[in-house]
N, C-alpha and C positions, 0 to 999 in steps of 0.2 A: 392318287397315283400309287403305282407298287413301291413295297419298301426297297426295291433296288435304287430306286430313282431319291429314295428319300437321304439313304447313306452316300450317293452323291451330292445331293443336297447340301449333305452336313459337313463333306468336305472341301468342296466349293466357297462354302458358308465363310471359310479361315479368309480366304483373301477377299479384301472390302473392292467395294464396288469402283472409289476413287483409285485404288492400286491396280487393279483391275483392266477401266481407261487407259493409265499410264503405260501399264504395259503391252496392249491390245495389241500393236504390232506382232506379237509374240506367236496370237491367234489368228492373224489371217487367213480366211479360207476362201477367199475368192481368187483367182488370178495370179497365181502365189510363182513364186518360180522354181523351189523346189518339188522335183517330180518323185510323187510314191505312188504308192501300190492304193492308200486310199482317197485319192481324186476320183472326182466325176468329171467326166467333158460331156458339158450340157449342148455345145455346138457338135460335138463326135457325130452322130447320126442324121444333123440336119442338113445335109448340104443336098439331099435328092429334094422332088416336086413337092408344092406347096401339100399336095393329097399325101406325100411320103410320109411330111412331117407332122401332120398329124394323126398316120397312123400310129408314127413311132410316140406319140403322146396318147396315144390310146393303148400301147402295151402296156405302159409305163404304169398309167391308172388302173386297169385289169388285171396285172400281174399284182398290183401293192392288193388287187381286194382278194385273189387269191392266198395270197401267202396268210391275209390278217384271218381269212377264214378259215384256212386248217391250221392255223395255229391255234384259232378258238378252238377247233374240234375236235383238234391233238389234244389242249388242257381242258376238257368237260368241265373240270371243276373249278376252274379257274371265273372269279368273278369278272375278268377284264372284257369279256365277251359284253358284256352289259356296257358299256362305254366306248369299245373298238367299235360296236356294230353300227355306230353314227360314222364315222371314216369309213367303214365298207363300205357303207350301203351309197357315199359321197363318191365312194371313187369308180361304183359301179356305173351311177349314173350319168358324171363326166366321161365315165370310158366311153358310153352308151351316146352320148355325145359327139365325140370328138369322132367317133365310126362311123354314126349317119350322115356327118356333116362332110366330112371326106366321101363317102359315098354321093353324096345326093350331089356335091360338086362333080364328082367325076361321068355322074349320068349327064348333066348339062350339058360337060363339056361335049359329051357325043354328039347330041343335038344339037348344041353353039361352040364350034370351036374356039371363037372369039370374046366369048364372057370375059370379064374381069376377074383377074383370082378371090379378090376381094369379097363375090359370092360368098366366098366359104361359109364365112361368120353369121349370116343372114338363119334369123330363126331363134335368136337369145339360147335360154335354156330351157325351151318348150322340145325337150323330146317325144313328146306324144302326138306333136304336129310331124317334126322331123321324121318320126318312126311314119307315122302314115304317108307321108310325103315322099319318103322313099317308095314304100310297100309301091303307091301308086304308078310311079315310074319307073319301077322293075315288072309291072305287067306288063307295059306298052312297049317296054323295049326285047327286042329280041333275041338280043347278046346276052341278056342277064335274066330271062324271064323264065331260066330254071330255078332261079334262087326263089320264088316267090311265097311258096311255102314256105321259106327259112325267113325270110321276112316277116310273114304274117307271125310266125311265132316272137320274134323281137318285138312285134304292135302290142302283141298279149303280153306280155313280160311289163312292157312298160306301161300297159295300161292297168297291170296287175297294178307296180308301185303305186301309182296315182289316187287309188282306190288305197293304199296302205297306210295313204300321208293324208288322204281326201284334201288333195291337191285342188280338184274341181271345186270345193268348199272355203278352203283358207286361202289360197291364193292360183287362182286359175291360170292355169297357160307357164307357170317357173317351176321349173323342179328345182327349187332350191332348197327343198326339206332333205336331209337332215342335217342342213348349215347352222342352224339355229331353234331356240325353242320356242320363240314366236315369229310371226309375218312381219311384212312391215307395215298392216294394219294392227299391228299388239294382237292378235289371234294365236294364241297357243298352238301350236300342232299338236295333235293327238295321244303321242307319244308321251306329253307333261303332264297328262290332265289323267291322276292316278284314282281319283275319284270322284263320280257322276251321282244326281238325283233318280233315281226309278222317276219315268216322266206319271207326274199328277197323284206323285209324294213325299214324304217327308224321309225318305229312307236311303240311305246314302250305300253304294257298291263299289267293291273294290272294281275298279277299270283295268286288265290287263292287256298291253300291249307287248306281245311278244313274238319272233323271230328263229324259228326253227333252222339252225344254222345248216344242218348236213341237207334240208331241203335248198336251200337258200342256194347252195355249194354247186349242187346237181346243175339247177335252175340255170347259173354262170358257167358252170362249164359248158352246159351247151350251148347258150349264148355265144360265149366268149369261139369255142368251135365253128360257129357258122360264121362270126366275124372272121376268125383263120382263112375259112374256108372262098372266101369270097375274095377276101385280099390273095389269097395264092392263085385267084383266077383273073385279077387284075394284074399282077405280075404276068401271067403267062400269056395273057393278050397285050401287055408291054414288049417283054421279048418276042413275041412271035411279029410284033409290027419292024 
């Protein structure tokens, strides 16, 4: 961790843990009843449709991978880039998530008005299915089969990741890389395994796996733009209804 974290640490460090307990009332940050300036109201923004609320959980994750990436890009030199870029690249792909699954509910509903909201969640955390799954049902539909193009680039993006984590190798069908440095078949992902055999010798190389962030940056913005894009034309066939 950086040394900021360290000299809180050291100051935290004075009061023990059992004094700590005793006092805990002190620290409550849940539900508190004094009102400031830094509360979050995690209920603030959910009281629109089940599709609302998960978009507002999709800014939530795309905004936190914005900011950690040009903070890396702002400090170049900064070594925290090498350890934030596992929380990026997490929050990219629950963003990546939480967008298609609001999406691809809101395509049903056209076709079934009557589904169960409960759809939503169908699909784990295979967004490479979800991403096609969508693509598929923005051709066929009519209302939305401008955006198709902007779709098919979300499939590559996310078929790009899959190929980064070789997703299809360690664990097929979950993007849940980069939660952890192995599966839950004990399979390293790629990213651990800092050195490989030359195959059919005795000679060992360095394995670099690395992350061109200002590429990376680009790659999300425009992502994250056509997710904009698409939700300000689901508002405006909200309000025009």
């Amino acid at each position: 961790m950086e040394n900021q974290y360290f000299e809180q640490f050291d100051e935290i460090r004075k009061v023990k843990s059992k004094d700590f307990l005793k006092e805990k009332k002190k620290f409550d940050f849940f539900n508190t009843n004094e009102f400031s300036e830094d509360q979050a109201f995690m209920n603030y923004r959910m009281s629109g449709s089940i599709y609302e609320q998960f978009i507002c959980l999709y800014e939530g994750y795309a905004e936190t991978s914005l900011f950690l990436l040009e903070d890396c890009i702002t400090n170049d030199h900064s070594s925290k880039k090498d350890i934030w870029i596992f929380p990026i690249f997490f929050n990219i792909i629950h963003a990546l998530e939480l967008f298609l699954k609001a999406t691809r509910y809101l395509l049903k509903k056209i076709e079934d008005n009557s589904i169960d909201d409960k759809c939503i969640v169908e699909g784990k955390h295979d967004i490479l299915y979800l991403s096609k799954d969508v693509y598929n049902k923005i051709i066929k539909n009519n209302e939305f089969n401008k955006f198709k193009d902007d779709f098919k680039l979300i499939h590559t993006f996310v078929k790009m990741i899959k190929d980064i984590f070789k997703i299809e190798t360690v664990n097929k069908g979950e993007f849940i890389a980069p939660r952890y440095p192995i599966t839950e078949n004990n399979e390293p992902y790629p990213y651990v395994e800092q050195n490989k055999y030359i195959e059919g010798t005795n000679f060992l190389v360095d394995e670099r796996f690395t992350i061109k962030m200002k590429n990376l940056y680009i790659w999300v913005i425009k992502i994250y733009q056509i997710c904009e894009d698409v939700n300000n034309y689901v508002q405006y066939l909200a309000f025009k209804k």
